[in-house]
N, C-alpha and C positions, 0 to 999 in steps of 0.2 A: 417541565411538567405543566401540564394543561390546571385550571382551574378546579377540574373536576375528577383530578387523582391520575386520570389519565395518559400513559407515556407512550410514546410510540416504542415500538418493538424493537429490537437490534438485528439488521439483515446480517445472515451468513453472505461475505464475500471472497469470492476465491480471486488469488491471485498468481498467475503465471509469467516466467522470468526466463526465458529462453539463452540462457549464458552457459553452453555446455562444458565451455574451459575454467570456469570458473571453482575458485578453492573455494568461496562464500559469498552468498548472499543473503540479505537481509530485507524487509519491509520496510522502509522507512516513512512518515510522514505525520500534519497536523495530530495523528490519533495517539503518537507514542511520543511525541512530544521529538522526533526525529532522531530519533536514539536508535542506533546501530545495535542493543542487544537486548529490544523489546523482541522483536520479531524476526528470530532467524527462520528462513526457508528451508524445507527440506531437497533433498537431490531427488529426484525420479527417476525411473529404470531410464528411460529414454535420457537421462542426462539436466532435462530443464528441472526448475525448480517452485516447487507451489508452496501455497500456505494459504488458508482459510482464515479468517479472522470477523470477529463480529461486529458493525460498526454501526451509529446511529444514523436517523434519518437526516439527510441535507450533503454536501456537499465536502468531499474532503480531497486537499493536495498530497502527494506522497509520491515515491519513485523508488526503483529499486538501487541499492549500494549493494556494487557487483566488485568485490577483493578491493572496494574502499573505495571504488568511484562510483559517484551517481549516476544514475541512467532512466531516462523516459523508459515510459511502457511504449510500446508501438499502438497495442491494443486499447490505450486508455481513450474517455469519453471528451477529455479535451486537455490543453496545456495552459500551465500558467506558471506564476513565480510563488517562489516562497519565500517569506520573510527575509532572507538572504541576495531575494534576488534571482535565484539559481532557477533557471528553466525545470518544472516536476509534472507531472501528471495529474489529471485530476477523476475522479469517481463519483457519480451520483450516486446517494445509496436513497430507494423511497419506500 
C-alpha cells in the first residue's frame, strides 16, 4: 500500500490449459502458495480448461499441474524457475 491509502487494483486474469486428455487440472503458482487444491480448472465444451482468477500488480511464476505433472503455458509471457528449481511460467499482471 502506497503512503497515501492507495492500492493498486487486482487484474482479472484468465488462464487457458489445452490438456484435452486430462482427468485434472489445476492452477498452480507464487499466488496460492503452489497448492494443487487452491485452484482447480474447470473443463470446457471444447475439452480445454480455464479459470479466471484475480491477481495483483507485478509479476507472478506459476504453471499448470495436468493429472499431477507440471506443465509450461505455451502461451505465457516468459519462463523462469521456481523456488524448486522446476522450469514454470511467468505472467505480467499491470
Amino acid at each position: 500500500m502506497s503512503p497515501y491509502g492507495y492500492q493498486k487494483p487486482l487484474r482479472a486474469v484468465s488462464f487457458i490449459c489445452h490438456a484435452t486428455q486430462a482427468a485434472a487440472v489445476s492452477l498452480v503458482g507464487d499466488f496460492n502458495d503452489w497448492d494443487p487444491k487452491a485452484h482447480p480448472m474447470k473443463r470446457m465444451p471444447d475439452r480445454s480448461w480455464l479459470l479466471t482468477i484475480n491477481l495483483k500488480h507485478g509479476h507472478h511464476r506459476y504453471a499448470f499441474l495436468v493429472d499431477g505433472v507440471l506443465n509450461l503455458d505455451p502461451r505465457a509471457q516468459g519462463i523462469t524457475r521456481n523456488d524448486k528449481g522446476e522450469r514454470v511460467s511467468l505472467v505480467p499482471v499491470s
